[in-house]
MDTraj code that builds the backbone (N, CA, C; nanometers):
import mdtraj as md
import numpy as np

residues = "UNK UNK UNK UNK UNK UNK UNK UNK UNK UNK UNK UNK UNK UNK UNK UNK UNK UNK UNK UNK UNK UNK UNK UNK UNK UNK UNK UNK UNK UNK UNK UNK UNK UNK UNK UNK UNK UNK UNK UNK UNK UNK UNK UNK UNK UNK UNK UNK UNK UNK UNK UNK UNK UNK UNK UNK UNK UNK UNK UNK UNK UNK UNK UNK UNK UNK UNK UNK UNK UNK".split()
xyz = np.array([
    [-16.4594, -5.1661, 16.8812],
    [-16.4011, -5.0815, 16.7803],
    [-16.2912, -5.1571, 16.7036],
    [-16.2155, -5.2189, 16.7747],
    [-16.1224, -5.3268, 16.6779],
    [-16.1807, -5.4103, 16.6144],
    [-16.2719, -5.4875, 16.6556],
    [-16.3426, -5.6109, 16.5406],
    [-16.4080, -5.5099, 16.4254],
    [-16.4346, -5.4028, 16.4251],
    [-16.4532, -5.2740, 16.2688],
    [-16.3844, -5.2326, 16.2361],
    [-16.2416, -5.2567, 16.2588],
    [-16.1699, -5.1949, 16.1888],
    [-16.0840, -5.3137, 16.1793],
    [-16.1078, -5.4369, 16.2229],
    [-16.0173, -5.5718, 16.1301],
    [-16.1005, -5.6127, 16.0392],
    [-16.2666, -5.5730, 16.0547],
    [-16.3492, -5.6219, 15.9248],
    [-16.3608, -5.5660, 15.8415],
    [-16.3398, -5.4178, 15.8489],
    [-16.2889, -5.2827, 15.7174],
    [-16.1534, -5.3434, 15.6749],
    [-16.0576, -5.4054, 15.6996],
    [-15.9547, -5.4452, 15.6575],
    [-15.9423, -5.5709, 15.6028],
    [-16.0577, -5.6254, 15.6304],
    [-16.0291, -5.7765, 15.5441],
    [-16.0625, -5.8123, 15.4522],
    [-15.9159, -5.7708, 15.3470],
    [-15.9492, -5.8195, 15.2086],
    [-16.0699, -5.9249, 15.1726],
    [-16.1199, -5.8788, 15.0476],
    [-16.2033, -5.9796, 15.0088],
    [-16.1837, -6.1316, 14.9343],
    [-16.2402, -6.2138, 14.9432],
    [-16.2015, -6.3550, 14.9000],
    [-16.2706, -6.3491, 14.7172],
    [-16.2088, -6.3792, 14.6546],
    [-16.2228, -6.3582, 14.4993],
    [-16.1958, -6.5712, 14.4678],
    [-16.2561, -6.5530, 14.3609],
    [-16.2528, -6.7050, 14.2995],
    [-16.1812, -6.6335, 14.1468],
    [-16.0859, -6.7424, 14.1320],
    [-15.9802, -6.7116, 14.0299],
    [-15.9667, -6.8531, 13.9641],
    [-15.9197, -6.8737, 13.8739],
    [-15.9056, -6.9861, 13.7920],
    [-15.7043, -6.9917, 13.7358],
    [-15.6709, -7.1109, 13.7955],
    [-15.5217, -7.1676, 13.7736],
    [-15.4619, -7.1691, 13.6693],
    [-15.4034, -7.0685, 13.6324],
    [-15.3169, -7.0598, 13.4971],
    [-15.1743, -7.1500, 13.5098],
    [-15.1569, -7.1045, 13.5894],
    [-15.0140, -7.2010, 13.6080],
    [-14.9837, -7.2405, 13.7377],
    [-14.8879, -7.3616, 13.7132],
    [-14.8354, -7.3844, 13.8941],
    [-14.6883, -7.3831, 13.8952],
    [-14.6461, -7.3492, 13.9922],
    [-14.5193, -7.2725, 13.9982],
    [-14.4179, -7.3557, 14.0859],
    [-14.3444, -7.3689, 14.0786],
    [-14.2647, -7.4718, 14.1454],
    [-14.2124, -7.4171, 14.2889],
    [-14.2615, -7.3189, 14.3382],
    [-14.1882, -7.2714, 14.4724],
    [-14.3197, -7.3115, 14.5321],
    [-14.3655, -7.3710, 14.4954],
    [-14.5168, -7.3223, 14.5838],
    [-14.6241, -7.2612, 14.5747],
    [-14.6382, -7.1958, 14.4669],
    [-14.7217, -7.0719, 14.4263],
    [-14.7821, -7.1195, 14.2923],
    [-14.9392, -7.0601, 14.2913],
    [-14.9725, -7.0776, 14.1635],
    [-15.0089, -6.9282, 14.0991],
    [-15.0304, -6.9033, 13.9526],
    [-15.0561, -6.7459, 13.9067],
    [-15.1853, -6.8063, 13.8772],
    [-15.2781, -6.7212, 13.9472],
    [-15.4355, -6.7460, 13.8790],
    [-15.4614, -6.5721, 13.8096],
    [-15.5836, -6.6082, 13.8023],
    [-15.6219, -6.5467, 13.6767],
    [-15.8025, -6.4827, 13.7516],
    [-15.8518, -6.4091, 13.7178],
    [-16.0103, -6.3550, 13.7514],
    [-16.0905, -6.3699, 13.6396],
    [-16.1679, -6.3249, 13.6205],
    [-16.2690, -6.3305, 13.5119],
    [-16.2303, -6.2133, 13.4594],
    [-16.2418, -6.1002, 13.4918],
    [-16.2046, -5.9192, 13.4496],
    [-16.0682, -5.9383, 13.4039],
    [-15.9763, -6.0628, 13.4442],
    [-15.8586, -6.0493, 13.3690],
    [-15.7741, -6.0080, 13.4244],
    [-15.7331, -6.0095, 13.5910],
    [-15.6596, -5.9902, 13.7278],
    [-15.6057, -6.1186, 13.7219],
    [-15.4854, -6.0917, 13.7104],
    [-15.3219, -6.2266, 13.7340],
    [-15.2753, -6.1895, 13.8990],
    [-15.2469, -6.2819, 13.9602],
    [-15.2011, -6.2973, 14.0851],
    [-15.1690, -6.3680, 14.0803],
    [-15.0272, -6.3812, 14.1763],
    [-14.9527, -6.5277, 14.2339],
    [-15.0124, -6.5171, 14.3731],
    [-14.9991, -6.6643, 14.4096],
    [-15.0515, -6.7046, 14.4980],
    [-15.0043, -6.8464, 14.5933],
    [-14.9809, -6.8027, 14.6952],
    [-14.9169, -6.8866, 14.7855],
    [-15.0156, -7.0605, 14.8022],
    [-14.9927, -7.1530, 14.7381],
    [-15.0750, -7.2817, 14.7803],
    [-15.0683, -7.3547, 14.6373],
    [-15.1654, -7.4690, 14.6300],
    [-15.1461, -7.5467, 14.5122],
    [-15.2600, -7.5107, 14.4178],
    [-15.2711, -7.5862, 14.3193],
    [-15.4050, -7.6254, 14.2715],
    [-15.3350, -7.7021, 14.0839],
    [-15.3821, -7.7079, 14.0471],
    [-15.4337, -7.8164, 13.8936],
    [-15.4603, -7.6781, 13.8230],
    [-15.3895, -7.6713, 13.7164],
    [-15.3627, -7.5548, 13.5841],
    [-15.5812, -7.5819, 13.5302],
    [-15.6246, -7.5119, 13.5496],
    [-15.8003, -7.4638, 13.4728],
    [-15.9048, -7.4564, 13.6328],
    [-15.8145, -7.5089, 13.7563],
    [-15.8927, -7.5359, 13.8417],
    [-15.9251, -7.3894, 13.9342],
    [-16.0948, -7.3972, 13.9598],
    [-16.1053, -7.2460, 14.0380],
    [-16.0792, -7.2642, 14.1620],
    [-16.0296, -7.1748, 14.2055],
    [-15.9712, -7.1846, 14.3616],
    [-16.0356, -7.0106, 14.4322],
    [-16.0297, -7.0407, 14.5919],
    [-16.0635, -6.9374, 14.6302],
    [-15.9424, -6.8815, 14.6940],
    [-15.9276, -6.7513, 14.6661],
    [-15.8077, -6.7022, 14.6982],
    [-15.8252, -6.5775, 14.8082],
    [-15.7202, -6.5563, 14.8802],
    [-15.7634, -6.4315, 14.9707],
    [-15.6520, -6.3862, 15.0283],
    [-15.6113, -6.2947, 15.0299],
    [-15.4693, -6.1610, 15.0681],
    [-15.3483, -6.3178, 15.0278],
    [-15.3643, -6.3472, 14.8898],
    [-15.1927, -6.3848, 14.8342],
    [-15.2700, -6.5464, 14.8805],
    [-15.3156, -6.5976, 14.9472],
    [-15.3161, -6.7433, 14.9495],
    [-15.4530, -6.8129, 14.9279],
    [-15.4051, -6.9232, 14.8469],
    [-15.5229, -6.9963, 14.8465],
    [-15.5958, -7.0459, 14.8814],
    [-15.6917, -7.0690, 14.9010],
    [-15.8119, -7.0864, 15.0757],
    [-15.8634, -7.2509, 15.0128],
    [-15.8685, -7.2408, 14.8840],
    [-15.9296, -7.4366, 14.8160],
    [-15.9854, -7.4050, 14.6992],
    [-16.0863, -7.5321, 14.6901],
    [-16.1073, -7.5073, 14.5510],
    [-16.2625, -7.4388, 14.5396],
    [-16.2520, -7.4312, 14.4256],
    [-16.4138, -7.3129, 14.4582],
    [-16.4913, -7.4196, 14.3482],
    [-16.6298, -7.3992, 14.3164],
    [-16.7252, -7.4330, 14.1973],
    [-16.7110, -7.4372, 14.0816],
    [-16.7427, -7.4991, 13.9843],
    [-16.7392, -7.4449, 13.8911],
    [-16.8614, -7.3864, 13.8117],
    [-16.8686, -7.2492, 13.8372],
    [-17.0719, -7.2168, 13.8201],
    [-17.0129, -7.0740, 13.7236],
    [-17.1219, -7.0744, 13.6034],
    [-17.0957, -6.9787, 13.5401],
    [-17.1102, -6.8603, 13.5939],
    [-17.0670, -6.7503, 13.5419],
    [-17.0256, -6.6037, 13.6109],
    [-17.1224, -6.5522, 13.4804],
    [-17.2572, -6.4506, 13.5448],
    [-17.3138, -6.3427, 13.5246],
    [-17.3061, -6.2387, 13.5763],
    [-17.2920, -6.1360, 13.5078],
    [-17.3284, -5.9634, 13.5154],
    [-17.4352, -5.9084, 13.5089],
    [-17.4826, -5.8562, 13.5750],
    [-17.6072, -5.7805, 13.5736],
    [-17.5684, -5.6293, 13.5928],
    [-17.6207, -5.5677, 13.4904],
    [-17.6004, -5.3710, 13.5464],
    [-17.7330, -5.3452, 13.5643],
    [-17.7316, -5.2913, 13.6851],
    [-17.8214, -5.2317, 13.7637],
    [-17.8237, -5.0852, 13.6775],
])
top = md.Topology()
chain = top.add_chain()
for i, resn in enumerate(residues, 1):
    res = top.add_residue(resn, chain, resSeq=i)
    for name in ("N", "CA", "C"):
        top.add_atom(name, md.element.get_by_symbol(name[0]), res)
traj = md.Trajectory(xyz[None], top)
């Protein structure tokens, strides 16, 4: 019952792209939908990174983003 209710709780990992880097440590990325977050770790201002609850996990792909509506 605890491993379902730490996996109902674990934020999801989003790929965001590096708007800025911040001198404490932190960079503000950015989503595709247009979601700004700071974020605890490094990265290079255009670079996608994978991010997850506030920190940066590395760098992610760079692969275009499609929508599909079902």
């Amino acid at each position: 019952m605890l491993k379902q209710l730490q996996t109902a709780l674990v934020l999801p990992r989003m790929i965001m792209t590096v708007a800025v880097v911040n001198a404490d440590g932190t960079v503000t990325a950015s989503s595709a939908s247009g979601h700004t977050i700071r974020a605890i770790g490094s990265g290079t201002v255009g670079d996608h990174i994978y991010v997850q609850d506030g920190r940066v996990l590395g760098t992610a792909p760079d692969l275009p983003f499609v929508e599909i509506d079902v």
